[in-house]
C-alpha positions in Angstrom: -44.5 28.4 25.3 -43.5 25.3 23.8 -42.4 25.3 19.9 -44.4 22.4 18.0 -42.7 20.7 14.3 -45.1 20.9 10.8 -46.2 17.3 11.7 -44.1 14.1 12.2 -40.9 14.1 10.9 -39.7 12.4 8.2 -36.5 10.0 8.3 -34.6 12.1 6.2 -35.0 15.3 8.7 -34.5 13.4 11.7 -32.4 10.8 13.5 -33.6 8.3 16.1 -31.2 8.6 18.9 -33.4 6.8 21.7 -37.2 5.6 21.3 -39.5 4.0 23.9 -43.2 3.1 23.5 -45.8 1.4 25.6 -49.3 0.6 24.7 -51.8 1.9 27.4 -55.2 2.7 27.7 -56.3 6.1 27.5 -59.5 8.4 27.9 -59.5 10.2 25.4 -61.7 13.2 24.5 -62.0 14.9 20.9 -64.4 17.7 19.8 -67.5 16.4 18.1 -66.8 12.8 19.6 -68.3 10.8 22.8 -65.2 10.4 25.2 -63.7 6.7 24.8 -61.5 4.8 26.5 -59.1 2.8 24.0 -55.5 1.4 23.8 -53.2 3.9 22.6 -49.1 3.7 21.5 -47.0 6.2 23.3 -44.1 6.9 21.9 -41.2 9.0 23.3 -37.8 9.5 21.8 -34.8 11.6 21.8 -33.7 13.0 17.8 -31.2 15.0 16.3 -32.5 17.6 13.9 -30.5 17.0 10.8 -32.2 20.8 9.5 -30.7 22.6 12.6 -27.3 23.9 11.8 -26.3 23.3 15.4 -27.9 19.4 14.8 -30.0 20.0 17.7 -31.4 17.0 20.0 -35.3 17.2 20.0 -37.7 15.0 22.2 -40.4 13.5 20.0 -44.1 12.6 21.0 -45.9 10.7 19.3 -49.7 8.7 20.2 -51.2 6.3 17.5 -54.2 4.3 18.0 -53.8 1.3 15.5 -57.8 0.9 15.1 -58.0 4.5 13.9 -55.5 5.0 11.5 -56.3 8.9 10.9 -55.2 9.2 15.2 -51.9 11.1 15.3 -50.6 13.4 17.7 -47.1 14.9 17.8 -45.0 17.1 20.0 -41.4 18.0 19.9 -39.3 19.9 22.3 -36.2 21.2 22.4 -33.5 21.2 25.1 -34.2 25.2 25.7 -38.1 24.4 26.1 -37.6 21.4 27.8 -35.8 23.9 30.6 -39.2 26.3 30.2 -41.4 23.0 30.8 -39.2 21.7 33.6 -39.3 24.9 35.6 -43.3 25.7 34.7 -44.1 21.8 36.3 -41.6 21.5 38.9 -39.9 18.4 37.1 -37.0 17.2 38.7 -35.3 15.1 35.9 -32.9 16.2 32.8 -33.4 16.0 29.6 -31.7 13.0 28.6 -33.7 10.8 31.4 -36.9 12.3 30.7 -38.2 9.6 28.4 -37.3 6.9 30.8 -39.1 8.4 33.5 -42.0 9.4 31.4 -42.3 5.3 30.7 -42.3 4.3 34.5 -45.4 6.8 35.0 -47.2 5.1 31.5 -46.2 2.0 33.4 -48.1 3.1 36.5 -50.9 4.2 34.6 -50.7 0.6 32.5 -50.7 -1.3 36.3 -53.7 0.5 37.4 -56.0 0.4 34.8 -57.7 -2.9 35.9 -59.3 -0.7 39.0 -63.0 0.8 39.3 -60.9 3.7 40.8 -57.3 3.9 39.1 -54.8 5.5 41.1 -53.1 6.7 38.3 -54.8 7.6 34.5 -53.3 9.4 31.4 -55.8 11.1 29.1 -55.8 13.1 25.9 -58.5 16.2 25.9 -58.2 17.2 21.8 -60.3 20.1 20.3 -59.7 22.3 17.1 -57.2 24.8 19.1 -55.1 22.8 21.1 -54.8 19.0 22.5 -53.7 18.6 26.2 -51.9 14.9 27.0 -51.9 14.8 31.2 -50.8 12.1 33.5 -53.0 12.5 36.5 -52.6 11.2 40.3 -55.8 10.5 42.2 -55.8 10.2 45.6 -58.3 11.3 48.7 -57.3 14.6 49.0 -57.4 15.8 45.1 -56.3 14.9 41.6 -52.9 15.3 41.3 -51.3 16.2 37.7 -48.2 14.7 37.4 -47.6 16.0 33.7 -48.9 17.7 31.2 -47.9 18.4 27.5 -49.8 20.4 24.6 -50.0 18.1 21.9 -50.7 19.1 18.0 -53.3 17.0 16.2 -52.1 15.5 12.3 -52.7 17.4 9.4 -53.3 15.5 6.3 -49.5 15.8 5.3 -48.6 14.6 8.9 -50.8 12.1 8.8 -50.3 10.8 5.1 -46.6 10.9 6.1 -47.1 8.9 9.4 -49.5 6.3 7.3 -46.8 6.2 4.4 -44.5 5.4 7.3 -45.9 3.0 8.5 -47.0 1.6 5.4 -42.9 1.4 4.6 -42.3 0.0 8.0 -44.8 -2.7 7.2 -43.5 -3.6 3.8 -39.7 -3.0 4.9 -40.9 -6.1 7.7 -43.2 -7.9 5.0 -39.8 -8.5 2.7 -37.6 -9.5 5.9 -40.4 -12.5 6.9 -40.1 -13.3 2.9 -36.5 -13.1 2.9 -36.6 -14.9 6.3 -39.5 -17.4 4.5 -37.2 -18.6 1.8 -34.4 -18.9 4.1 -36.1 -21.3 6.4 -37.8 -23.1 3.1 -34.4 -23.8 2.0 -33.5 -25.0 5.1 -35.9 -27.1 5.6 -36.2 -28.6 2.6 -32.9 -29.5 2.9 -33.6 -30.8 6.3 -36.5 -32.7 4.7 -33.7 -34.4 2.3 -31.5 -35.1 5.0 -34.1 -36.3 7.1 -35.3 -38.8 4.6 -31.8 -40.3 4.1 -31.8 -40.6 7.6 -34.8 -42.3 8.0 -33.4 -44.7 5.2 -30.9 -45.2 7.0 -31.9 -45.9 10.3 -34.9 -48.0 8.8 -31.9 -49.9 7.9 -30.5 -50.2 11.2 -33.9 -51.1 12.5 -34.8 -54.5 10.7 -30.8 -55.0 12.2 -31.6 -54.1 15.5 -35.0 -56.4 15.4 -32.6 -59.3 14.2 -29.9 -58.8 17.5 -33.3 -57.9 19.7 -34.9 -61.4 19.5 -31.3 -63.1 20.0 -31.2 -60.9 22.8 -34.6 -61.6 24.1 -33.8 -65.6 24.4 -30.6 -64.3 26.3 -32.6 -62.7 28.7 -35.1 -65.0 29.3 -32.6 -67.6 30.4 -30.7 -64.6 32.3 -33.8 -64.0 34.1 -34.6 -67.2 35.3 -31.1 -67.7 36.9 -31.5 -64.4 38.7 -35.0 -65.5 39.6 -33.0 -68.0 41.1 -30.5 -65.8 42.7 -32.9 -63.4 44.3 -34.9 -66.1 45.8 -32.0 -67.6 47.8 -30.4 -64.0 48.4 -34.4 -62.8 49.7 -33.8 -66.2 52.4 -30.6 -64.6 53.4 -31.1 -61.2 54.2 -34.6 -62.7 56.0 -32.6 -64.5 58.7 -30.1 -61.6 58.7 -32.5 -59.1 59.4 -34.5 -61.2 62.1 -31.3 -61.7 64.2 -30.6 -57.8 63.3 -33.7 -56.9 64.9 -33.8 -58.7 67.7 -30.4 -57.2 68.3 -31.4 -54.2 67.9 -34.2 -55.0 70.1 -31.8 -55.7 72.9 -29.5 -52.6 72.4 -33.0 -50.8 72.5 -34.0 -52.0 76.0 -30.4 -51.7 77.2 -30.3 -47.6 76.0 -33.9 -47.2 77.5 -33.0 -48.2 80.9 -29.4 -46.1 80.5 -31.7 -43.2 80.1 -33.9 -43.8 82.8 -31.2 -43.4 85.4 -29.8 -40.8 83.5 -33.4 -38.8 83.5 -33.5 -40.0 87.3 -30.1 -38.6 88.2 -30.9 -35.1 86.2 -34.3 -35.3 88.4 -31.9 -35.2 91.6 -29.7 -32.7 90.0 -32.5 -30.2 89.6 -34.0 -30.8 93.0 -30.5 -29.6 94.9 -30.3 -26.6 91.2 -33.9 -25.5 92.7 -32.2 -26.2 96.5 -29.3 -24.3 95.9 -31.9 -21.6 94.0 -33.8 -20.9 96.7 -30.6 -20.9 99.5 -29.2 -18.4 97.2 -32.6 -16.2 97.0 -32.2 -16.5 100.9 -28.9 -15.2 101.1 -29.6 -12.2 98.4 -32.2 -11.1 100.8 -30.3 -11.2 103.9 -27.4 -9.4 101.4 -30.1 -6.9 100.4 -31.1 -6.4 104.2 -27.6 -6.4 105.2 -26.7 -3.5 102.6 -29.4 -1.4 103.7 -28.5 -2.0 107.3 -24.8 -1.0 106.6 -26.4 2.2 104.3 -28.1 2.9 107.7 -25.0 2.6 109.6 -22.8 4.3 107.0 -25.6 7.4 107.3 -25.3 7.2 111.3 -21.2 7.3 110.6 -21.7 10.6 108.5 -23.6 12.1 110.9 -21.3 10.7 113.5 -18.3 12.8 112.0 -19.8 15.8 111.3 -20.9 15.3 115.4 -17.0 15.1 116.0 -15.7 18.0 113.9 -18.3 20.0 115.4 -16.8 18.4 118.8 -13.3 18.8 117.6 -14.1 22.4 116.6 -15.3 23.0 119.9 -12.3 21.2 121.8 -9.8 23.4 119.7 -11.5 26.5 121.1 -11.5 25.0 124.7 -7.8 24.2 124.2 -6.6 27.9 123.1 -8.0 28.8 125.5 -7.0 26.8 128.1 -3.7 27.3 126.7 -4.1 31.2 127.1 -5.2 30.2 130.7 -2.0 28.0 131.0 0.4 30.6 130.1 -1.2 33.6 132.3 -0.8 31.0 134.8 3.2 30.1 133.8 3.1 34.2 134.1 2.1 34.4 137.3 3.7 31.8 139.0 7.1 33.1 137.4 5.9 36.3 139.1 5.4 34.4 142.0 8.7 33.0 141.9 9.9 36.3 142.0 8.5 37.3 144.8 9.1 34.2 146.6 12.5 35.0 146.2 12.0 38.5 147.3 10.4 37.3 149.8 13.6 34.9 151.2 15.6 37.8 150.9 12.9 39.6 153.3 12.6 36.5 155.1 13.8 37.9 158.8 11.2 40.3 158.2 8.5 39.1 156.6 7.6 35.7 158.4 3.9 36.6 158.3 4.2 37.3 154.5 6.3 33.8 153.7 4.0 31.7 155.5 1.0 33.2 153.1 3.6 32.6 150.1 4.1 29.2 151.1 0.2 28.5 151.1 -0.4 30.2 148.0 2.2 28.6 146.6 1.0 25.1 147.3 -2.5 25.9 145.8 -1.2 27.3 142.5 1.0 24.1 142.4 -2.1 22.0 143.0 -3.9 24.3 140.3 -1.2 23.4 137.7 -1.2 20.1 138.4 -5.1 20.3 137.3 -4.6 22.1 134.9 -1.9 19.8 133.4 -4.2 17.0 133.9 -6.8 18.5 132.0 -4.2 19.4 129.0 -3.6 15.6 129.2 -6.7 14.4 128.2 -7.6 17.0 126.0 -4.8 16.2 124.0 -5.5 12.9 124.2 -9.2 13.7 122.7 -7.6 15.7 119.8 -5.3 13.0 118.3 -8.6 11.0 118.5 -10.1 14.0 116.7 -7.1 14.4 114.0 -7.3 10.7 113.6 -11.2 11.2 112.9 -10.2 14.0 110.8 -7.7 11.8 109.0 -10.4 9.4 108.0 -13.0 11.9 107.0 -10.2 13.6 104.3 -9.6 10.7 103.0 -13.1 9.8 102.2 -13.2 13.5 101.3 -9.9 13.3 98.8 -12.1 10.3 97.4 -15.6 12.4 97.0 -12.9 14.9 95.4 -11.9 12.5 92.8 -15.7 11.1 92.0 -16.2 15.2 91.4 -12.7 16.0 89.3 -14.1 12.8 87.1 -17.5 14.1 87.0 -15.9 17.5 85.8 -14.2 16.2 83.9 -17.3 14.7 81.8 -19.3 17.5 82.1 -16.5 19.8 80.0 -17.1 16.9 77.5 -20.1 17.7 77.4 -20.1 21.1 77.5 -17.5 21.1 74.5 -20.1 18.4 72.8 -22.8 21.4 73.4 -20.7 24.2 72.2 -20.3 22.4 69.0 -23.4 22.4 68.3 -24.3 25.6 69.4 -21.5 26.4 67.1 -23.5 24.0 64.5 -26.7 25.9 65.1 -25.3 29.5 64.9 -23.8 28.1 61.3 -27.0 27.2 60.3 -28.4 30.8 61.4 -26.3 32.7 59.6 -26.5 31.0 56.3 -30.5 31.1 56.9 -30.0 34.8 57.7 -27.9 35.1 54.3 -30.6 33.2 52.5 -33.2 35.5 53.9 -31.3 38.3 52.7 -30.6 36.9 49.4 -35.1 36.2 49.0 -35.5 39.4 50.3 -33.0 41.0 47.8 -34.9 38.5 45.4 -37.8 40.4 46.0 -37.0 43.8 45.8 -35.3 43.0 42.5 -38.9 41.3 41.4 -40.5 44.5 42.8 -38.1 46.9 40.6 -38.8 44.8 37.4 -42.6 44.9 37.9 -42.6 48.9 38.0 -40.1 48.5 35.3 -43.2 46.2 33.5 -45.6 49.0 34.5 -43.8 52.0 33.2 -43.6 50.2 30.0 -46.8 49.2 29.9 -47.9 52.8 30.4 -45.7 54.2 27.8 -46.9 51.6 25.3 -50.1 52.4 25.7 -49.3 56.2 25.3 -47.5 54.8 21.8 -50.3 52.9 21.2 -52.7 56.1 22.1 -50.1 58.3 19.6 -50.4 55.4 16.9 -54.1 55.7 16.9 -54.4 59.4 16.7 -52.0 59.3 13.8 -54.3 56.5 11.9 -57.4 58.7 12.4 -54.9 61.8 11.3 -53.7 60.0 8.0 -57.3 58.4 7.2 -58.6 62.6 7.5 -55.5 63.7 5.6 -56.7 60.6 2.8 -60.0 62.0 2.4 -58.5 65.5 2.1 -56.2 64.0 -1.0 -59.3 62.5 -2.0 -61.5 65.7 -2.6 -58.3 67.6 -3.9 -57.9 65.0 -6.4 -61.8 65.2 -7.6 -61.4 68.8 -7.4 -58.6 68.9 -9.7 -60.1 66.4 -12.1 -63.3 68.8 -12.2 -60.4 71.7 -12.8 -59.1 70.2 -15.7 -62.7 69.5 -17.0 -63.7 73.3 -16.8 -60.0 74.2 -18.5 -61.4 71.8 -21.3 -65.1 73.2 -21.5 -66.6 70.5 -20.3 -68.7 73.1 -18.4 -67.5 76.7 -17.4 -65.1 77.0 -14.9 -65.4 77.6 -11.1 -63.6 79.9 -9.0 -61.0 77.0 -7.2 -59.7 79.1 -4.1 -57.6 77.9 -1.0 -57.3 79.3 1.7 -53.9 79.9 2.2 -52.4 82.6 4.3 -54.1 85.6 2.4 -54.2 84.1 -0.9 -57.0 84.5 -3.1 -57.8 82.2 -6.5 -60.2 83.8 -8.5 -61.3 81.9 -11.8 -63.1 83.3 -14.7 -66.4 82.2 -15.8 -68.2 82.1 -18.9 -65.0 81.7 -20.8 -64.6 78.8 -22.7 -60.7 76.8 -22.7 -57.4 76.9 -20.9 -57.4 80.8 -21.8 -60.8 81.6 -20.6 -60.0 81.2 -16.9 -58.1 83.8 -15.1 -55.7 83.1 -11.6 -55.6 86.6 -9.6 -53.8 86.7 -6.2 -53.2 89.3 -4.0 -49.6 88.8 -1.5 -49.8 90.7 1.5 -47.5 92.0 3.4 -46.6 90.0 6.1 -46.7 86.7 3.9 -44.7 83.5 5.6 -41.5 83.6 3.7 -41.2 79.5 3.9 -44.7 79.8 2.3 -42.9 82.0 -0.5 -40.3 79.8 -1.3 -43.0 77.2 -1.5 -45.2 78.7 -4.4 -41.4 79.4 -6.2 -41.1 75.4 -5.7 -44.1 74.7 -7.0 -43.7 77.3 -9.8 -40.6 76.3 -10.7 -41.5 72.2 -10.9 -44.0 73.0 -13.6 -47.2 73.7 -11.6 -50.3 75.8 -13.4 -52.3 77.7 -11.1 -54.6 78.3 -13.0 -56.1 74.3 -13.1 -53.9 73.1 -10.0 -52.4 70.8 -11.5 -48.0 70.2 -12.7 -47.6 70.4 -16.4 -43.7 70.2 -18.4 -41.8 73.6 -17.7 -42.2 76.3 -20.7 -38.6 77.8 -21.8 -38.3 81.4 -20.8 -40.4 83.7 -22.6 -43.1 81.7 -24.0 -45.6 82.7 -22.4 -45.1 86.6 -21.8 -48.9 86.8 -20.7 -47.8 85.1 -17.2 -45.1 87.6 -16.4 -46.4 90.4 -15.1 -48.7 88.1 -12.4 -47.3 88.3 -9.1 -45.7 85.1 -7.5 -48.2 84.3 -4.8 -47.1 82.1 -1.6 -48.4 77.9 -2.4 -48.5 75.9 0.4 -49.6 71.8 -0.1 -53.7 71.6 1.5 -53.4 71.2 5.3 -56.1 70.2 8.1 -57.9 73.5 9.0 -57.6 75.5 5.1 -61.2 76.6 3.3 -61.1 75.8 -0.1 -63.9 77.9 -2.2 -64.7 77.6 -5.9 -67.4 79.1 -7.6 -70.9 77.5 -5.5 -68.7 74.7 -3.9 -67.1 75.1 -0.4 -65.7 72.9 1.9 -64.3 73.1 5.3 -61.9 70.8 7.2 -61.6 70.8 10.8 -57.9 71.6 12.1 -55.6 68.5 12.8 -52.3 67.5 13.8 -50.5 66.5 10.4 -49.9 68.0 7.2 -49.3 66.6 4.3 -45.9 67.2 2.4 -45.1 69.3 -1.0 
């Protein structure tokens, strides 16, 4: 699939744009050779085809083994094959940062090639018909094939032109180092010349210098002594400084030593009331702990404590309707009592029997209501204890309320957090349901262009089938020309005397060529045809054709036309219907006869 150049290209055809090489070690394997390992330059670069009218950009290939100089492979690839090769090995860079990336895998190869086992190897497998370069992975699973390129082994011309090449690259360098070579002679001879006057010069300055040197040494001798001298007394200074220094220091020393005793016994007392004051504290966090779970206890006996008195309080509201329904059939009565009380004074001169009974049940209903407002009293009293109670427990319940309102609200947060991504999920399903859709589309589209494949495959073969037949049907209708020819060459012998002439008749729709025999010449053979009746007129207007393009019957063969009237022997034959020899016609002359199956094509006037 990939298009390969007619060798390494020359400067003149192509441009370097980018080139990078690197020198690895390579297994390499050629036909007819033992497989080696040795160090082979690969080079990659990016050209511009100067041929091209478009001045294309190829990527060049090239691997060179400078102990073999007759070693060359080349590939080159174009940006449209480079696509082909991408999507055939599932490579992931552009064209542009191919070569780099192709490096950094040589590189790998280069790093590994030390091991027993390399990690990574590149190899060239070369026979007559192709050359495979592969960059291969090994790991403990399988060998992994990172890359692989057909290469195209040198011709001569590739290879004489990569040698010549070379060859100019090496003499191009050769004249630079002997340009560069006389530079640096001049240079340096003129450095040599400089150098000499310098050393002149400073030889010069030397036997000057040796002069001020020894004055200088006699200076410095006396120098020395004095500050011998110097150094001596200053040594007995700083002796009796540094004694009474250090015994100073000595002092100070014993003075600190003691200040940090106390200190280290004062932090010693400090972290005995720390570890005190520790454990008091550990003390106290227990009883805490103990108190806290006493109060939970108590808090629990509370709860269950006011649901006790709302049950009670329920209770003592029922009680208290209905010893308020009591209380008003009783305010009923006794006003009905009144009533009849007063009825009763009214009556009183004659109903002393029925007063004094009044009077008595008056003072027991009286004493009744007293107890019964008695009663009232204290259950009263027990409900604003309740409603106080029930006070309390809504405002602890208001407070519960609030803990759940906060709770709630969180919990929409979250439920808003989870509807997102719900939403975020259901997103994602539908663009995996539109993918699916578009694979399966994908598919069916594959699945159409495959039967399309098949039908054409079927009618090429059919073309293919048809092309055959008609091969076999012109190679019969050759040999058919082929014995008409010979036939007519032995025609035109007999019309000559060679030998006497046959009887040369076709079978044409009931024609019949009758030659003479015994008779010697173009006038000793006689053409007699008989037309019947119900003779093809196309076969007709064939023999008028052929009559009228010059053709004798009589030998079969097209001779000049005769003008009119030259030949009044011919005119009173009868014009018999020609057609050209097809498949399936009996030609008989004289003892000769031949037969041709029937076939499909005929050949032409």
């Amino acid at each position: 699939h990939l298009a390969f150049g007619k060798g390494y290209g020359s400067p003149q055809r192509l441009r370097m744009a980018q080139a990078q090489s690197l020198q690895v070690p390579m297994r390499v394997r050629e036909d007819g050779r033992e497989e080696r390992t040795a160090p082979v330059l690969v080079s990659v670069s990016i050209e511009t085809d100067r041929e091209a009218a478009s001045r294309r950009q190829l990527m060049v290939f090239q691997l060179t083994d400078e102990t073999d100089p007759f070693f060359l492979y080349t590939l080159r690839i174009t940006e449209e094959e480079f696509q082909t090769l991408k999507i055939d090995q599932s490579i992931l860079v552009d064209f542009a940062e191919f070569p780099s990336k192709f490096t950094e895998l040589l590189q790998l190869c280069l790093e590994h090639a030390g091991e027993d086992a390399p990690r990574f190897a590149v190899g060239l497998v070369a026979s007559p018909a192709q050359a495979y370069l592969s960059i291969v992975e090994t790991n403990q699973f399988k060998n992994l094939t990172h890359l692989k390129l057909e290469m195209r082994a040198g011709n001569d011309g590739a290879v004489k032109r990569y040698l010549a090449g070379e060859l100019g690259k090496a003499k191009a360098h050769r004249d630079s180092l002997q340009a560069q070579l006389r530079t640096e002679t001049t240079g340096l001879q003129h450095s040599l010349d400089v150098s000499h006057a310098r050393l002149h010069e400073a030889q010069t300055k030397e036997e000057a210098a040796t002069e001020q040197l020894s004055a200088c040494k006699m200076a410095h001798a006396s120098t020395c002594g004095d500050l011998r001298q110097h150094a001596a007394n200053l040594q007995q200074e700083l002796q009796t400084k540094n004694e009474a220094d250090k015994s100073d220091m000595a002092r100070a020393h014993r003075e600190g030593e003691l200040i940090n005793q106390r200190k280290v016994e004062e932090l010693r007392a400090r972290g005995e009331i720390l570890a005190d004051e520790k454990t008091q504290l550990q003390t106290e966090s227990r009883e805490q702990q103990s108190k806290l779970k006493i109060v939970e206890g108590e808090l629990t006996s509370v709860r269950r404590d006011l649901q006790t008195l709302r049950e009670e309080n329920s209770s003592s509201e029922r009680t208290r309707h209905e010893q308020a329904k009591r209380l008003q059939a009783n305010e009923v009565r006794l006003s009905t009592l009144e009533q009849q009380v007063e009825d009763s004074k009214a009556m009183a001169s004659q109903l002393n029997k029925l007063v004094e009974s009044a009077h008595a049940q008056k003072s027991s209903l009286e004493d009744s209501l007293r107890l019964l407002r008695d009663t009232n009293t204290k259950l009263e009293d027990k409900v604003r204890l309740s409603g106080e109670e029930v006070t309390k427990a809504n405002h602890y319940i208001e407070k519960v309320l609030k803990e759940v309102q906060a709770l709630k609200s969180k919990l929409k947060v979250k439920v808003a957090v989870i509807m997102q991504q719900d939403q975020v999920v259901q997103d994602k399903d539908e663009g995996l349901h539109a993918r699916t859709l578009q694979v399966k589309e994908l598919q069916k589209t594959v699945s159409e262009k495959e039967a399309e494949v098949k039908l054409l495959e079927s009618r090429l073969g059919n073309e293919t089938a048809k092309v055959l037949e008609a091969e076999r049907t012109l190679a019969s209708n050759q040999q058919v020309i082929t014995w008409l020819n010979k036939e007519v060459n032995d025609a035109q012998m007999a019309s000559r005397g060679a030998f006497s002439a046959t009887t040369f008749r076709p079978s044409f729709p009931s024609a019949t060529f009758q030659g003479g025999s015994g008779m010697g010449g173009m006038s000793g053979s006689k053409l007699s045809m008989s037309v019947p009746h119900n003779t093809d007129p196309d076969s007709i207007s064939s023999y008028r054709a052929l009559k009228t393009s010059g053709f004798d019957s009589t030998v079969g063969v097209t001779r000049p036309l005769q003008q009119s009237g030259t030949n009044p022997s011919r005119s009173h034959e009868p014009e018999s219907p020609f057609r050209p020899p097809v498949h399936g016609a009996s030609f008989s002359g004289g003892p000769r006869q031949v037969e041709f199956k029937p076939a499909q094509a005929n050949l032409s006037s």
